[in-house]
KENU-245281 format. One line per 5 residues: number of its first residue (from 1); their letters; for each residue x, y, z of N, C-alpha, C. Coordinates in pm, whole numbers, plus 50000, padded with zeros to 5 digits. Example, Ala and Ser with C-alpha at 12.3 -4.5 7.8 and 13.67 -1.06 7.14 Angstrom:
! KENU-245281
1 = as = 51319:49431:50780:51230:49550:50780:51320:49670:50780  51285:49775:50708:51367:49894:50714:51290:50003:50787
//
This chain:
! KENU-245281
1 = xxxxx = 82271:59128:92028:82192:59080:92141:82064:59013:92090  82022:58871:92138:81926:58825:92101:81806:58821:92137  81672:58876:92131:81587:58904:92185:81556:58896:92334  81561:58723:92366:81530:58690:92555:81624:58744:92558  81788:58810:92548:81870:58898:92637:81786:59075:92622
6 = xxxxx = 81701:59085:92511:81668:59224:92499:81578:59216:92637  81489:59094:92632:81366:59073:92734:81435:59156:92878  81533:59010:92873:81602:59021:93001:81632:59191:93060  81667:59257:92946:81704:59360:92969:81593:59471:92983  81500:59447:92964:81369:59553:92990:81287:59534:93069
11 = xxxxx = 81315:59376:93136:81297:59334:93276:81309:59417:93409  81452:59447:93333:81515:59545:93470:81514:59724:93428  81457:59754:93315:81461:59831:93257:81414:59983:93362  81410:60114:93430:81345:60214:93450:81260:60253:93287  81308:60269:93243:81214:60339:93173:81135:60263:93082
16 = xxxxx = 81172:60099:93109:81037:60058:93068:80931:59985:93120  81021:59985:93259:80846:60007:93299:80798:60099:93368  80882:60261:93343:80773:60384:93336:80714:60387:93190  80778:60312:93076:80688:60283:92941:80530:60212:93006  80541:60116:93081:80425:60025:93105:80333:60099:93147
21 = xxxxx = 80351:60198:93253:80262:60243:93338:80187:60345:93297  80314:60429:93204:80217:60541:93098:80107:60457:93052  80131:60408:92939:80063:60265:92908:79934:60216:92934  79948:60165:93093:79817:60145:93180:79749:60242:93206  79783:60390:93247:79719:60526:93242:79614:60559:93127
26 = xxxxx = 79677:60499:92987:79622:60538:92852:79521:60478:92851  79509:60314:92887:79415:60225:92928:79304:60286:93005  79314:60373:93056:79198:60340:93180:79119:60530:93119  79178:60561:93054:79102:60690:92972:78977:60614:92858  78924:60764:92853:78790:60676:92776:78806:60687:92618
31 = xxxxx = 78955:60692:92571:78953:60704:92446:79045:60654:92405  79088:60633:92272:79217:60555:92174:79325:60670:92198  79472:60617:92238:79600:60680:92229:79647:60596:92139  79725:60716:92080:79855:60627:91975:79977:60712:92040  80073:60642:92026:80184:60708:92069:80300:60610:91933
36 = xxxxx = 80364:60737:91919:80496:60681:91835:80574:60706:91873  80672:60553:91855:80813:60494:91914:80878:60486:91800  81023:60583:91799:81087:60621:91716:81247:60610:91747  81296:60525:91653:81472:60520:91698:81532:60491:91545  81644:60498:91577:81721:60460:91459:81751:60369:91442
41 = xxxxx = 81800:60301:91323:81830:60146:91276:81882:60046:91358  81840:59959:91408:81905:59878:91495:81901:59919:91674  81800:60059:91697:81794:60068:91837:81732:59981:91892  81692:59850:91900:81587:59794:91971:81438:59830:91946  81358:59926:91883:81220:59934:91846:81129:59847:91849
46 = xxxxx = 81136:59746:91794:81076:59686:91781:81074:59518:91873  81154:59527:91914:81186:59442:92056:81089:59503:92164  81195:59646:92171:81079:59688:92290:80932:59690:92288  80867:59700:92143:80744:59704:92122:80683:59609:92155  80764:59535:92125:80709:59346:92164:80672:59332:92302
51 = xxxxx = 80775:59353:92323:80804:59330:92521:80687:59433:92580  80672:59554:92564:80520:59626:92599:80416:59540:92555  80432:59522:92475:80302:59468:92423:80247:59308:92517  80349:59256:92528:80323:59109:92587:80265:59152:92714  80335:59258:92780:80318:59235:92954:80170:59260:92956
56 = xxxxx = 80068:59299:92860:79956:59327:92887:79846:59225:92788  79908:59128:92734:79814:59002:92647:79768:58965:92788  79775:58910:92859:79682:58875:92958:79587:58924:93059  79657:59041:93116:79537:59122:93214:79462:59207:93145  79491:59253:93019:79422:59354:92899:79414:59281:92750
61 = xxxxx = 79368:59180:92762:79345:59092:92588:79271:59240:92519  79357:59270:92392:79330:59300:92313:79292:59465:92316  79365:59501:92438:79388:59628:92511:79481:59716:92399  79587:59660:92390:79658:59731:92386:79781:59650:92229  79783:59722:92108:79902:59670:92047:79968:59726:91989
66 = xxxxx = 80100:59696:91913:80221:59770:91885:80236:59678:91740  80275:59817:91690:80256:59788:91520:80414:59841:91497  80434:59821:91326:80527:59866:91281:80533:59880:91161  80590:60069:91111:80602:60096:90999:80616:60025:90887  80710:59920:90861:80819:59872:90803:80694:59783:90668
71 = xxxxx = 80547:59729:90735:80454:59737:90650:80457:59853:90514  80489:59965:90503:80496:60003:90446:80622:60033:90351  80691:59945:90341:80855:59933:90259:80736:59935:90126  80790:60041:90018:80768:59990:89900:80795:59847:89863  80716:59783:89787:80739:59611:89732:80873:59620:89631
76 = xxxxx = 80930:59521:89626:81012:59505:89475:80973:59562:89388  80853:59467:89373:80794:59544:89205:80802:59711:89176  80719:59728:89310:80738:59925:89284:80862:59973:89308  80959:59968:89349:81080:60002:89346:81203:59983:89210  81120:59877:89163:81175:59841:89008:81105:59950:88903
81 = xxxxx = 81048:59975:88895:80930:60069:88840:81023:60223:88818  81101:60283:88949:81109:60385:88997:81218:60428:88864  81243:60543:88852:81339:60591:88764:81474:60568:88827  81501:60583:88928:81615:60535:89019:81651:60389:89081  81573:60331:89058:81529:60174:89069:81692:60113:89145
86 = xxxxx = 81798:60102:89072:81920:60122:89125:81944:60159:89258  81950:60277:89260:81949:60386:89386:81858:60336:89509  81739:60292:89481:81614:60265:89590:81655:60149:89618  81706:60054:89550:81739:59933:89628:81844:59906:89734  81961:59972:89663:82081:60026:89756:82021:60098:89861
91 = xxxxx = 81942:60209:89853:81917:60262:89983:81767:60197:90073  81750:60134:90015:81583:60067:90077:81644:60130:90245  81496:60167:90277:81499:60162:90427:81531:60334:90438  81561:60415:90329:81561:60537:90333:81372:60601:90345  81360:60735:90364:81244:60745:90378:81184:60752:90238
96 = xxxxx = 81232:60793:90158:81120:60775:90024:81114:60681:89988  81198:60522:90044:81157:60410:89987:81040:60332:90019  80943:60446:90129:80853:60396:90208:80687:60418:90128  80618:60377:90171:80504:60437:90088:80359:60532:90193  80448:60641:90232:80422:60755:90375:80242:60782:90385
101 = xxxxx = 80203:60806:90228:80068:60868:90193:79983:60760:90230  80031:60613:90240:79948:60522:90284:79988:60440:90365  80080:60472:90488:80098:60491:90639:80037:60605:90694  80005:60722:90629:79961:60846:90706:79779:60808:90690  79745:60770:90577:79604:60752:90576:79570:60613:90688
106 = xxxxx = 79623:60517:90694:79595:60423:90734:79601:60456:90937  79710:60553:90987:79679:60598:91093:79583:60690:91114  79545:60777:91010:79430:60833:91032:79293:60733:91068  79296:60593:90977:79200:60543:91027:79144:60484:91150  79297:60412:91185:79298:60416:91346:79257:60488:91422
111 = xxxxx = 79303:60637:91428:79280:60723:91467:79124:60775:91481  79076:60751:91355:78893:60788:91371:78775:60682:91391  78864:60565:91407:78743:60426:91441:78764:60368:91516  78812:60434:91634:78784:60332:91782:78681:60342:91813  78598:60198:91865:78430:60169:91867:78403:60149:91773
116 = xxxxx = 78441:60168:91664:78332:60192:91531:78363:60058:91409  78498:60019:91386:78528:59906:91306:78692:59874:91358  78738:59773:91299:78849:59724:91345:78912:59738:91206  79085:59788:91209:79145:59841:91092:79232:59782:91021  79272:59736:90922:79372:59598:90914:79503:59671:90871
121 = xxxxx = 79634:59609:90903:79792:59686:90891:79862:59565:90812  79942:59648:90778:80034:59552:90650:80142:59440:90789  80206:59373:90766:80314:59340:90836:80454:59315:90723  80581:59314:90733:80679:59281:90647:80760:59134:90680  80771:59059:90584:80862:58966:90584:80996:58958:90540
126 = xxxxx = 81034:58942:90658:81201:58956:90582:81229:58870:90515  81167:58745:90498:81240:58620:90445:81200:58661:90260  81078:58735:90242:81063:58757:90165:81090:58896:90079  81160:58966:90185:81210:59111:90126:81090:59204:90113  80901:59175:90176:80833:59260:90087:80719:59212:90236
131 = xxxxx = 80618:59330:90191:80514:59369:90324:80413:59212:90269  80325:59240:90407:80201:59090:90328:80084:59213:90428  79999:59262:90275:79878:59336:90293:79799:59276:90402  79738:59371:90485:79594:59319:90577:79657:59208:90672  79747:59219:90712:79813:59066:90802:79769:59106:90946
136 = xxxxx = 79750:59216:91001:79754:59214:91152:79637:59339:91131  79525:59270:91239:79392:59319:91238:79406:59454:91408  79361:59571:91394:79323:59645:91506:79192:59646:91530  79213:59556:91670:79025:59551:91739:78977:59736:91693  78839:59712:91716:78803:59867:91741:78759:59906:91905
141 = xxxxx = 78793:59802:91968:78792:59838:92139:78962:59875:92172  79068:59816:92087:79167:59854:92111:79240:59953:92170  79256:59985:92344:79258:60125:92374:79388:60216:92322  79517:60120:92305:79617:60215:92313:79698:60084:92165  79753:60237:92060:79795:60169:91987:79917:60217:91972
146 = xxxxx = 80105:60168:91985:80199:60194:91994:80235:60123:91834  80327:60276:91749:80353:60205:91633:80482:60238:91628  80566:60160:91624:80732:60213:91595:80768:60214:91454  80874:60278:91453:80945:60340:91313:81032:60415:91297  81098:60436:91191:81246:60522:91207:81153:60688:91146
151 = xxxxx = 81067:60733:91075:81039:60826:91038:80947:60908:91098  80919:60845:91230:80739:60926:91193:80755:61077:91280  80871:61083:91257:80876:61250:91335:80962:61344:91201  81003:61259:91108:81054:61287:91010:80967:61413:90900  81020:61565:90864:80971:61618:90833:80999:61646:90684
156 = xxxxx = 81020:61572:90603:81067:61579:90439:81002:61432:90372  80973:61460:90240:80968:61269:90192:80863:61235:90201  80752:61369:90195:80595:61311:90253:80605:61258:90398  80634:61235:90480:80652:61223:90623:80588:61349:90668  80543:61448:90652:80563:61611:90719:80439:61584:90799
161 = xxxxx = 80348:61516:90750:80211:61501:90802:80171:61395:90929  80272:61307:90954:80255:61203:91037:80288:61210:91179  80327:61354:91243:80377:61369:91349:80228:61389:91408  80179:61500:91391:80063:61514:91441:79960:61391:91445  79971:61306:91385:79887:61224:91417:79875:61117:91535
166 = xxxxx = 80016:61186:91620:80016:61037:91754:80004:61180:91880  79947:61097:91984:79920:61202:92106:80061:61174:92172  80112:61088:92106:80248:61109:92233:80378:61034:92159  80457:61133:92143:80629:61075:92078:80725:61026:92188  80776:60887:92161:80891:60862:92248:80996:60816:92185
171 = xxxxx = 81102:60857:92154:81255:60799:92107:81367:60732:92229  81402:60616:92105:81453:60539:92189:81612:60566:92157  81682:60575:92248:81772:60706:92255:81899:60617:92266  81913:60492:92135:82006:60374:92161:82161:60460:92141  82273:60457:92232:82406:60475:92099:82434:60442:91987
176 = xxxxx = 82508:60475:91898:82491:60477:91766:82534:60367:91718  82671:60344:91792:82801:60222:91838:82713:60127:91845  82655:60107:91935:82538:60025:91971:82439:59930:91840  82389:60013:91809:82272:60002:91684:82328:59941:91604  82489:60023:91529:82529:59950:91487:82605:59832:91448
181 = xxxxx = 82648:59782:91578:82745:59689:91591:82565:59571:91591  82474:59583:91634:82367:59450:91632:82304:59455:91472  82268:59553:91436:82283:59542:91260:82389:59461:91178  82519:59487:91213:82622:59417:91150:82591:59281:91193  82544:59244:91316:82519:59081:91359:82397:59044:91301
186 = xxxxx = 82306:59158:91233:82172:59108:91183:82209:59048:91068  82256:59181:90982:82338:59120:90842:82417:59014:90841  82486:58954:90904:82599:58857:90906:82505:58732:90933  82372:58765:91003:82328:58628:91033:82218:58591:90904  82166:58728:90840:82061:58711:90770:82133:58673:90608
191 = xxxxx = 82193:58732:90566:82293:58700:90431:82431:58653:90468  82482:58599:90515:82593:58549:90541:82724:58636:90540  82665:58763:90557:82819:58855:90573:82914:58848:90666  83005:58918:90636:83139:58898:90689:83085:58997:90780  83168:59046:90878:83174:59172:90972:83194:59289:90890
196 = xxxxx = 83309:59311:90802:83337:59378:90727:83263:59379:90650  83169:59290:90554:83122:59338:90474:82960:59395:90541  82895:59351:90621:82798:59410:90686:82876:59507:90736  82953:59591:90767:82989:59758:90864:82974:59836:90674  83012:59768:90600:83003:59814:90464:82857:59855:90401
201 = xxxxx = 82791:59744:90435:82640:59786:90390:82553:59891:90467  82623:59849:90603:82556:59951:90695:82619:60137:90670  82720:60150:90621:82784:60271:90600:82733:60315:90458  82688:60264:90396:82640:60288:90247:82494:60315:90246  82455:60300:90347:82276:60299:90330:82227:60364:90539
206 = xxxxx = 82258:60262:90635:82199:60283:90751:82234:60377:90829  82360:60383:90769:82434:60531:90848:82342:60633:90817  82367:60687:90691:82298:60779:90678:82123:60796:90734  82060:60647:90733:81935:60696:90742:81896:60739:90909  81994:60665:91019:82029:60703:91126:82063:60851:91152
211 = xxxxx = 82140:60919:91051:82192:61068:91068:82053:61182:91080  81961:61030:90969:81846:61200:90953:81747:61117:91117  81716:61033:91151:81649:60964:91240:81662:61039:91340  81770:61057:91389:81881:61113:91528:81814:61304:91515  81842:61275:91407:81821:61503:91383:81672:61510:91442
216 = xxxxx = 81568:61421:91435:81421:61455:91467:81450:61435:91664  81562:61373:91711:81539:61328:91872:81462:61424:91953  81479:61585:91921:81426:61702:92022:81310:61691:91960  81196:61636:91850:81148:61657:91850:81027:61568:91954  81090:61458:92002:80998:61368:92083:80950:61409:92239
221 = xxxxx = 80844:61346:92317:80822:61398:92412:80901:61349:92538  80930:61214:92511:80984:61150:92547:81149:61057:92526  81220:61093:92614:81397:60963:92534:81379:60841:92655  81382:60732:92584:81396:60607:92653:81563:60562:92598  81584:60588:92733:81768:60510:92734:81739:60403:92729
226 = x = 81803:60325:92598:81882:60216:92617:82011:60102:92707
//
């Protein structure tokens, strides 16, 4: 599914726009919320993040924005480095291929400088396989900051520390079928795979990281059906 059909679809969405309205509630408190949006590979995350995020660029400039983990993918270089170097590439996108100790500090900073300074976040390029430091700036009036990711309820891998740091968990509660049949269309469109050979890459690496993603679901406050 291609994004304007994701749009389309959260258009008509219940629960997202009981996402919005939580949202606007967080807005009108006198302090910074973070809330983390958490699904497994290919649930939509980061679509939906988008789509929250837009409906409020105009009546709330600079109210409200939605970030994403994925800034923190270890680079090439450090993954070449690793004693397993092999292993980390094949599994990239697992949680130790992430770099957690500086996603967990960097929400802490969010977390302690609303009013006070504005915080800068990595963003990732896919075209380039690797994050680009300081790319996307957080006002320090910024009231509500939504960050999606496959780990952050994740309790192993240095992850153990990052739950507590959002006032509010929501998982996006895609089928599995689902996730992965638009992954296989990601892969097929991004490297030229076959069907078969993207259900291949995805069974060697996304499956699994989905298996541990899925095990954290009870731990959220919130499930947004897909």
């Amino acid at each position: 599914m291609e994004s304007s059909q994701f749009y389309d679809f959260y258009k008509n969405s219940a629960d997202a726009d009981l996402a919005l309205k939580k949202m606007q509630d967080e807005i009108n408190k006198p302090r910074r919320t973070l809330i983390g949006l958490t699904g497994g590979p290919g649930s939509g995350k980061s679509t939906l993040a988008n789509y929250l995020a837009n409906q409020f660029t105009e009546k709330y400039p600079e109210q409200v924005i939605c970030l994403s983990m994925d800034g923190f993918h270890l680079s090439k270089a450090q993954l070449s480095t690793l004693q397993n170097s092999e292993e980390a590439f094949a599994r990239r996108g697992a949680p130790w291929t992430f770099d957690s100790a500086s996603f967990i500090e960097r929400v802490k900073d969010i977390h302690q400088n609303y009013q006070q300074q504005d915080i800068l976040w990595p963003s990732f390029d896919h075209s380039l396989g690797d994050s680009i430091e300081n790319d996307i700036c957080i006002k320090k009036e910024t009231k509500v900051v939504l960050i999606e990711g496959l780990y952050l309820l994740h309790q192993q891998d240095g992850w153990q520390d990052a739950a507590a740091l959002f006032d509010e968990h929501w998982f996006l509660d895609t089928p599995i079928n689902t996730s992965f049949e638009r992954l296989a269309q990601r892969h097929m469109k991004a490297w030229g795979f076959s069907h078969e050979q993207a259900m291949e890459r995805i069974n060697q690496s996304d499956g699994f990281n989905a298996e541990l993603v899925l095990s954290t679901k009870d731990q959220a406050d919130w499930l947004l059906k897909d």
